[in-house]
C-alpha positions as CSV (number, residue, x, y, z in Angstrom):
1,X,132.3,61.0,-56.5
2,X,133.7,57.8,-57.4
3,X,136.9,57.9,-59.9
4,X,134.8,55.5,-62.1
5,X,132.3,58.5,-62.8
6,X,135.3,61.1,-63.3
7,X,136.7,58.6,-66.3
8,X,132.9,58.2,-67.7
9,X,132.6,61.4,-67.7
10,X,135.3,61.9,-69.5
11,X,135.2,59.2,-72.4
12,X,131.4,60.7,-72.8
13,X,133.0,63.7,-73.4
14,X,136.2,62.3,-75.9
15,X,133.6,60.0,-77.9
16,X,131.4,63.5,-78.5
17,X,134.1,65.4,-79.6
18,X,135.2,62.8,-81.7
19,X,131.4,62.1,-83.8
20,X,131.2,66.2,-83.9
21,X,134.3,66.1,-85.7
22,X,133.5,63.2,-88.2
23,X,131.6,65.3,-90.1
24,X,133.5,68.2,-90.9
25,X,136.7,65.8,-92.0
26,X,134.6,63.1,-93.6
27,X,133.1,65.7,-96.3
28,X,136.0,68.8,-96.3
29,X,134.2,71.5,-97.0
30,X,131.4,69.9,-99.3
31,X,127.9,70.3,-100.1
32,X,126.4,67.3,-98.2
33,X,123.6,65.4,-99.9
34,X,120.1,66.7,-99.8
35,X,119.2,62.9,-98.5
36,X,121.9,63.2,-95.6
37,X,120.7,66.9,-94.7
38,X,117.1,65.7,-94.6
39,X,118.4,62.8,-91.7
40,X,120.1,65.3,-89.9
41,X,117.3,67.7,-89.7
42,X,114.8,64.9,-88.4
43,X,117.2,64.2,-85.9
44,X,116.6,66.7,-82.7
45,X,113.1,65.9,-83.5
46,X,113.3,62.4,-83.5
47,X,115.3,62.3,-80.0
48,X,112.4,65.0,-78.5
49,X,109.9,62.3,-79.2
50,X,111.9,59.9,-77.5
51,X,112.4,61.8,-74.6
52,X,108.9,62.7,-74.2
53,X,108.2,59.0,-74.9
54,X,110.4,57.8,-72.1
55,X,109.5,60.5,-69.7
56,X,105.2,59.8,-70.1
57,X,105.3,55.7,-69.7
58,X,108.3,55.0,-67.8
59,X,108.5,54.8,-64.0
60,X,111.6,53.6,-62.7
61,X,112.9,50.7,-64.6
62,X,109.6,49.7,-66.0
63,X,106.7,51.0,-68.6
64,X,103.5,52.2,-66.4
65,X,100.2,54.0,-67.7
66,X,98.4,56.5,-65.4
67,X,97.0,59.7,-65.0
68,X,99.9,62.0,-66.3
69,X,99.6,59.9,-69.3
70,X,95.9,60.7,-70.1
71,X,97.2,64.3,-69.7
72,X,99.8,64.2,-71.7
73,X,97.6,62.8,-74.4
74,X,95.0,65.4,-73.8
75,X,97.4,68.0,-74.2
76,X,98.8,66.7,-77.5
77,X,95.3,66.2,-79.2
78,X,94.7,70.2,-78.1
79,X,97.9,70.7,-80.0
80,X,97.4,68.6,-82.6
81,X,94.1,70.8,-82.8
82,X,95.8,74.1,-83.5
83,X,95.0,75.1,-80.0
84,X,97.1,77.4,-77.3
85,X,100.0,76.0,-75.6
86,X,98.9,77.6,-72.7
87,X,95.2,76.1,-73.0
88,X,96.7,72.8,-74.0
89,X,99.1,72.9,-70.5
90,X,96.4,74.0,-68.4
91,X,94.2,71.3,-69.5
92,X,96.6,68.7,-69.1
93,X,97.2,69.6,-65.6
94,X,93.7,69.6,-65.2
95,X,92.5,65.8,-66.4
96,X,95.9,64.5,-64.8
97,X,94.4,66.5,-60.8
98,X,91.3,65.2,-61.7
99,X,92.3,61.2,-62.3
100,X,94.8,61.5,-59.6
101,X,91.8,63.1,-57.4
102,X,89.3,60.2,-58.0
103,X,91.8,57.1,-58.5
């Protein structure tokens, strides 16, 4: 590896210690607001979605619908249904073999 990636690396890593440690000096010890706790907790959520988001539509450096979209989408609205993970995987896998099989 490149010098280049070693230094990245390693301002990734000085700019993350850095916004962990805002926090903890910015309010000392004090209760943070309910309104600032309710942010924070939507956070980790917020970045799953976008993940998921990125990973479904995006192929290489450009947005693309397929099959493993229609899956994904099947699998969420058997979620969204209250039914098993493992029903909702296996069906995903299923519509996504079948599209692929007949496209």
């Amino acid at each position: 590896m490149t010098a280049t990636i070693w230094w990245t690396i390693a301002g990734c890593t000085v700019v993350t210690a850095i916004i962990k440690g805002i926090g903890p000096v910015a309010f000392g010890g004090r209760e943070m607001p309910p309104r600032v706790v309710g942010v924070i907790a939507l956070m980790a959520p917020a970045l799953l979605a976008a993940l998921v988001v990125t990973s479904t539509f995006a192929t290489g450096d450009r947005w693309h619908v397929g099959a493993h979209t229609v899956g994904v989408a099947t699998g969420g609205v058997i979620l969204v249904r209250k039914g098993p993970l493992v029903v909702a995987v296996a069906v995903a896998v299923a519509v996504t073999a079948a599209l692929r099989a007949f496209t």
